[in-house]
N, C-alpha and C positions, 0 to 999 in steps of 0.2 A: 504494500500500500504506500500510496508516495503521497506525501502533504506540502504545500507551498508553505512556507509562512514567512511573513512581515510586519513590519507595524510601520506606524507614521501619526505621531503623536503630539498636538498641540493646541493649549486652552485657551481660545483669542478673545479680547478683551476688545471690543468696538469703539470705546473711548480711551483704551489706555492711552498714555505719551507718544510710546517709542513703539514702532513697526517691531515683525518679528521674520529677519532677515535669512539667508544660508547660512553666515556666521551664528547664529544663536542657535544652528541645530549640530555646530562641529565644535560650539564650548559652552558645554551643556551644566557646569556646578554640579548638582549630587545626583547626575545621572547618564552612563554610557552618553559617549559618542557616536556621532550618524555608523549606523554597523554596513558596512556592503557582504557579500552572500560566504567569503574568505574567513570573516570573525563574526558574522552572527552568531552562529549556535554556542560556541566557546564561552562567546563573550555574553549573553544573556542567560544562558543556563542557569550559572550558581545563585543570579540576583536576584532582587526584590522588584522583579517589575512581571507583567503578566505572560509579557512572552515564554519568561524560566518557569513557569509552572505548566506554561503549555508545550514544550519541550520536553520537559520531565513526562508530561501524559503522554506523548507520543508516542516516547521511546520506550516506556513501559510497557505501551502495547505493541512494540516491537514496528513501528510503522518508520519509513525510510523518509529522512526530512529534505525539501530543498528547500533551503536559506535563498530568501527576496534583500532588501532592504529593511534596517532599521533608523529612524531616527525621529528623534524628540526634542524640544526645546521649551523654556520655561516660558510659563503664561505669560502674555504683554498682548501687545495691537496686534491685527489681523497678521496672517502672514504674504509674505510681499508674494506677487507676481511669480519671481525669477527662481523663488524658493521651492516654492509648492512645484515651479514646470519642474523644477532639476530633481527634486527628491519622486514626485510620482512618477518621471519619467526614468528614474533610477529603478522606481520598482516595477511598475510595467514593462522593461526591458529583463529586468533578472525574471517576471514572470513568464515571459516569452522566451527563454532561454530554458527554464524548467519547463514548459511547455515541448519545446523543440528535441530534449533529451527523451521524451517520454510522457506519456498519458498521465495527466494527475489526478487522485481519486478525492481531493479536496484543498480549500484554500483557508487558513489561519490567518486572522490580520490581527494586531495589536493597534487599537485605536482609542482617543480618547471620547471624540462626540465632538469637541465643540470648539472645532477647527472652523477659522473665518478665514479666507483669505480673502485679497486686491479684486479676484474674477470670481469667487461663487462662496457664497453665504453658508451654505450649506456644503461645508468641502468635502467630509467623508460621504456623502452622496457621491461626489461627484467624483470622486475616489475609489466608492463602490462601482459607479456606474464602469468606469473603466476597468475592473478589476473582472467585473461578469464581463463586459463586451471579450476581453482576450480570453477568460476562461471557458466562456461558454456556458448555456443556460442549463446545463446539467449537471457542470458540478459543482456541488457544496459548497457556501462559503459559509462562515461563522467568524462573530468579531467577540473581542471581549471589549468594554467600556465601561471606562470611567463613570462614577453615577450623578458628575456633574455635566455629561451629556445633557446635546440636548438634540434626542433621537427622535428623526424626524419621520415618517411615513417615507420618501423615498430609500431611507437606510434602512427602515425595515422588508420592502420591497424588493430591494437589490441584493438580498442578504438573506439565508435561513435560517442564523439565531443570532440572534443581538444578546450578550451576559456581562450586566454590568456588575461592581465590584459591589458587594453588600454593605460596606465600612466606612465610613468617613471620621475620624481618620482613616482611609487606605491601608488596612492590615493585612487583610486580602487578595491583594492584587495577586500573586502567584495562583491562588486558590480559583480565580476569574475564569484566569488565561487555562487553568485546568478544565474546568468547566467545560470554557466552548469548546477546545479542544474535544474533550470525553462526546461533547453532541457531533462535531466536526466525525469524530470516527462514526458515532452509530449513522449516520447516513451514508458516509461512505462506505460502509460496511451492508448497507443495503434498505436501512430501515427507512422507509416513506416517507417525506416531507411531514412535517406538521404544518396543519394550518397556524395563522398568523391573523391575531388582533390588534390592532391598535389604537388607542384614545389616548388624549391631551386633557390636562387639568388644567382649569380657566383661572390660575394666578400665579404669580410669581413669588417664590419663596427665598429668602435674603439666605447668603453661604453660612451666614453664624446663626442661622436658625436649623441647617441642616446637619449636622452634628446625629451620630446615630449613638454615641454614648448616653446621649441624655432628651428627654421629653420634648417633643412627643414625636420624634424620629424614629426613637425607638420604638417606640410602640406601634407607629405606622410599620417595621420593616421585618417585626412581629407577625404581624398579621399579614405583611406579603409574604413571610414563608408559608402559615396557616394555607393561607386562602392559593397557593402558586401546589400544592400537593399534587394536583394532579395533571398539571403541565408539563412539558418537556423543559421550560424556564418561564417566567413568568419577570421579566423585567422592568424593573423602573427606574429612573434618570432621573433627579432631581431639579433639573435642566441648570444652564448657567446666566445667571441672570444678566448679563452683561455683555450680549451678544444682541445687536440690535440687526434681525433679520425675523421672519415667520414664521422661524419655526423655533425662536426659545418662548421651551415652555416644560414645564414636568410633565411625563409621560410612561405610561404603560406599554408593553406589547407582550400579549399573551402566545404562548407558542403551545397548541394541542388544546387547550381548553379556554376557548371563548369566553364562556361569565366571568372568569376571572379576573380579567380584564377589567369589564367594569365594576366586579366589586372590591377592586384595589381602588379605583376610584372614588369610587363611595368611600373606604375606611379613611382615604388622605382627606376627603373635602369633610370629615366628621372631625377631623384635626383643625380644622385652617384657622382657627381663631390663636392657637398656641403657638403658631409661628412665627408669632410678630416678636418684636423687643428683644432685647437683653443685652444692650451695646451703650455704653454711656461715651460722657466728652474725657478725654484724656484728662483736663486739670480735673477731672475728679475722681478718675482712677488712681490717676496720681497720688492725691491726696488720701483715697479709701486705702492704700498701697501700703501708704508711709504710717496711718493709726494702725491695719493690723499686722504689720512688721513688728512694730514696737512690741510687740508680747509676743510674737509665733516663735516659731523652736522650726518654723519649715518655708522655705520663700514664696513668696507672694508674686506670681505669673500672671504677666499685662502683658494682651495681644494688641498688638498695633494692625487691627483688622485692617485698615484701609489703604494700607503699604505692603499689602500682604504680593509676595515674590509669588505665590502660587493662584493667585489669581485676577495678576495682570499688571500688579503695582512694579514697582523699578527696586524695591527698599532700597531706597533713598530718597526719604522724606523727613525732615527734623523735628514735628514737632511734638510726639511723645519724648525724644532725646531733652530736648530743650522745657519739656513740664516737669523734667526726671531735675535738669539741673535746677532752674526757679524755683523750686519749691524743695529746693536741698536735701533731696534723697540720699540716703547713707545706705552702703553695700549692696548698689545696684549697679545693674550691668545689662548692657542692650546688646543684641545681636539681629543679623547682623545688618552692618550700613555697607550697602553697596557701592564704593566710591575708590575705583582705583588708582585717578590722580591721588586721592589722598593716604593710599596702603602705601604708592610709592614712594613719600613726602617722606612716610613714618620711615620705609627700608634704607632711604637714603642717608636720615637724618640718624638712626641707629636705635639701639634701643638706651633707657637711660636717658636720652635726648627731652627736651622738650621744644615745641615750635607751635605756631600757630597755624591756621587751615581755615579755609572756608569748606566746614563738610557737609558732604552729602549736595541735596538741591540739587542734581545733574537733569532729573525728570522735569522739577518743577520750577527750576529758576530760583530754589531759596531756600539755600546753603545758609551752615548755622557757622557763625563765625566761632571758634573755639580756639582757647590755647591749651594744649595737654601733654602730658609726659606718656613716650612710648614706654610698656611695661614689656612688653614681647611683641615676638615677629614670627610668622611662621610662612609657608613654603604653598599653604591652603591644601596641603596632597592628605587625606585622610580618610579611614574607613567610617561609615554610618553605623551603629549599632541598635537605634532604636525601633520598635514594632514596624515600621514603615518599612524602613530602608538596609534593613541590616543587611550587613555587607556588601554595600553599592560605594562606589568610589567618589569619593568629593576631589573637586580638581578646582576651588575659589581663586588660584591667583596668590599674590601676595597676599597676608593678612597680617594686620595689627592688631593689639589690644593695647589705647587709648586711653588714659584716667584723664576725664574734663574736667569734671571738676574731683572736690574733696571726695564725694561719695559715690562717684559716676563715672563709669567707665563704659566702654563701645568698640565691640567686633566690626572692625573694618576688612571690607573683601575688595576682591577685582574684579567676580562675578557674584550675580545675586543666587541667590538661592533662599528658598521660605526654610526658617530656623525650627522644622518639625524634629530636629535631632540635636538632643544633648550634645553629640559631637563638635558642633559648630562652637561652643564655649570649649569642652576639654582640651582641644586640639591646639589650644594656645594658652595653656595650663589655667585656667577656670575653671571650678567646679560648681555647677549650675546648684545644687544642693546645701550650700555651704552660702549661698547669697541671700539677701536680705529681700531684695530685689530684682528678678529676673522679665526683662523685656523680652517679649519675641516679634518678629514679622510674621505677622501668622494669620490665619483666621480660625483654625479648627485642627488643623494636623500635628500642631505642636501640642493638644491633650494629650495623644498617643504617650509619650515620652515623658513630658513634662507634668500633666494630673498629676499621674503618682507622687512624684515628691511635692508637690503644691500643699501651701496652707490655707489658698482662696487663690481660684483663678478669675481676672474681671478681663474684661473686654473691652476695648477702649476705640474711641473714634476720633485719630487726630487726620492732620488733612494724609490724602492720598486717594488714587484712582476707583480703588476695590471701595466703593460706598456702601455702610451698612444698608442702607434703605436705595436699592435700583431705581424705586419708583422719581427719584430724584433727577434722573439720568434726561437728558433730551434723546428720548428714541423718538425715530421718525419711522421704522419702519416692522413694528411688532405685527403680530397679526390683529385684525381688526376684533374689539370684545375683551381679551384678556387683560386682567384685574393687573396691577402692579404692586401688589402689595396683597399681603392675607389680611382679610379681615375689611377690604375696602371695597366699596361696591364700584368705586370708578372705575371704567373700563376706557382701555387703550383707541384712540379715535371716535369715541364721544363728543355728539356739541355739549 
């Protein structure tokens, strides 16, 4: 049995800053490099991403792989034009190549969902759509995705199973890519198409309300295992709310059992009032930070949601850094600031050194002016350890650690990457556990790691792209009807 597999992976942000170019898919921070068909399988095997669990399923069932393309880059703005032709035309060529050696009995994609580029809104459609035209409408494709997809009716069309990751934080991703895999064999092995349903939820639900550690995610993903029993998969997408095209929106697609379908539907729209709130203004996390600091025995973990590296912000924005220094926080420490004029300033200037810097502000035009002593310097080359990402390679660039002020200090990189892993402090000898105050760029993946040693984790919304509330956003082109917020009856192109 011969299996194609690839991925091409990227979360676009309609409004972020900065485009997402070829370069941000060949210096990737805490995740493989563009793979060609030579180091695919080697190189995604052992890791934390979903292609290595679908590899692992594979091989276990003895099936012979041919390695496509891989490659991913961290969430920002659409991806350019020139990126999207080179990487799908990388993998439509190794597809045609696997093709050409031999009859394939099915096709594996590693994909995220909620891929925008320059030419189509809808990219992994159009990605699919190209992946059947060369494959051919017989055989099998199956994708795994991300569950801030936002999985439109043409991907589930083009496609015969869509399995997105169950976990936000992404604990699962290996377990996904296993998944479709396991469905990818049973039809290739002969078992019958299932039918396919699909429905769309009529509102958009904010990323820090999706969270499946805690209410009522949880409870919604609860009852999509309940109620998905008697499916071949039973998938849902969270959708991302920051893709301004038709088809973001959270979504079901039932695979073998129809009602299902919609009574996933039913249980999310029984939830929708719970998934509003829980994001205050930075100077008051701040300040909520520094009273229960004062007595905790464990640190006190502030997401800098709206800077968040993973979905779409630059981190590099100052103004959680700059409510940590005003308001004289002791034994805090932020990670990480994406600003590699300013890693370089520190590698030049030495460690021991102190100098001045305008950091950060590259996204948004406003850099915090600071004077600070270098503490350390590191090389950025480090292993991931936490539930996400263990044993994925981090590759940040130079890095420093920064003391601003008396009680403030700041992980500086050369690439961004969202601070889901304790890693990003030890790796320049910090220990995240041992701090009074611990910042992250995050919006939800740094619980994975970070919860556990917490003594209260708040959420905070200082400026930056990732907006707690989407509903804020100038979309011009959502689908007509869809609510922008839970709990609000305004719908999208209403007079």
């Amino acid at each position: 049995m011969r299996i194609a597999i690839g991925g091409f992976l990227h979360e676009s942000h309609s409004f972020a800053p900065l485009p997402t170019g070829w370069r941000q898919f060949v210096e990737t921070g805490g995740f493989p490099t563009l793979q060609h068909p030579a180091t695919l399988l080697d190189t995604l095997r052992p890791i934390s991403v979903p292609a290595g669990g679908a590899i692992a399923a594979a091989e276990a069932a003895g099936a012979t792989l041919c390695p496509l393309v891989w490659a991913f880059a961290n969430p920002a703005g659409p991806v350019t034009r020139d990126a999207f032709e080179r990487i799908a035309g990388l993998l439509i060529g190794a597809l045609s190549n696997a093709l050409e050696a031999g009859p394939l009995d099915g096709v594996y994609l590693d994909l995220h969902g909620a891929m925008v580029s320059e030419d189509f809104a809808d990219a992994e459609g159009e990605l699919l759509r190209r992946v059947r035209a060369v494959a051919g409408p017989d055989v099998p494709i199956t994708a795994s995705l991300d569950p801030h997809a936002n999985m439109t009716a043409e991907m589930v069309e083009l496609s015969d199973a869509l399995v997105p990751f169950r976990t936000y934080p992404h604990v699962d991703m290996r377990a996904a890519g296993a998944r479709a895999m396991a469905l990818l064999l049973r039809l290739a092995g002969g078992e019958p198409r299932w039918s396919k349903t699909f429905r769309t939820v009529d509102f958009l639900v904010p990323i820090t309300s999706q969270c499946t550690m805690v209410e009522p995610m949880a409870g919604v993903m609860a009852a999509r295992e309940r109620l998905g029993s008697n499916a071949a998969e039973l998938a849902y997408c969270f959708g991302f709310p920051y893709a301004d095209f038709p088809g973001c929106s959270q979504a079901v697609a039932s695979y073998g059992d129809p009602e299902a379908a919609d009574a996933l539907v039913a249980a999310i729209a029984a939830r929708e009032a719970e998934f509003a709130g829980g994001v205050m203004p930075a100077a008051d996390a701040v300040r909520q930070a520094i009273a229960i600091a004062a007595t905790a025995t464990r640190p006190v973990v502030i997401a800098d949601t709206q800077d968040n590296p993973g979905g779409g912000g630059h981190g590099d924005t100052t103004g959680l850094l700059a409510e940590l220094i005003a308001q004289d926080a002791q034994g805090a420490v932020l990670a990480v600031m994406n600003d590699a004029d300013s890693a370089a300033a520190c590698h030049a200037a030495g460690q021991g050194a102190t100098l001045s810097l305008a950091l950060g502000g590259r996204s948004d035009g406003v850099p915090l002016p600071v004077t600070g002593t270098v503490e350390a310097l590191s090389d950025g080359e480090f292993t991931l350890s936490g539930p996400m990402g263990a044993g994925n390679p981090a590759g940040l660039g130079p890095c420093a650690l920064l003391r601003v002020a008396p009680g403030v200090r700041v992980v500086i990189v050369s690439r961004k990457m969202q601070a889901h892993d304790q890693e990003v402090f030890r790796h320049i000898g910090v220990d995240p556990a041992a701090q009074k105050i611990v910042a992250v760029k995050s919006s939800v993946h740094f619980r994975a790691h970070f919860q556990p040693i917490a003594e209260a984790v708040l959420v905070a919304a200082a400026p930056g792209p990732v907006v707690a509330d989407p509903a804020t956003l100038p979309f011009t082109n959502l689908r007509p009807g869809i609510r922008l917020r839970p709990g609000d009856n305004r719908r999208f192109g209403a007079d």
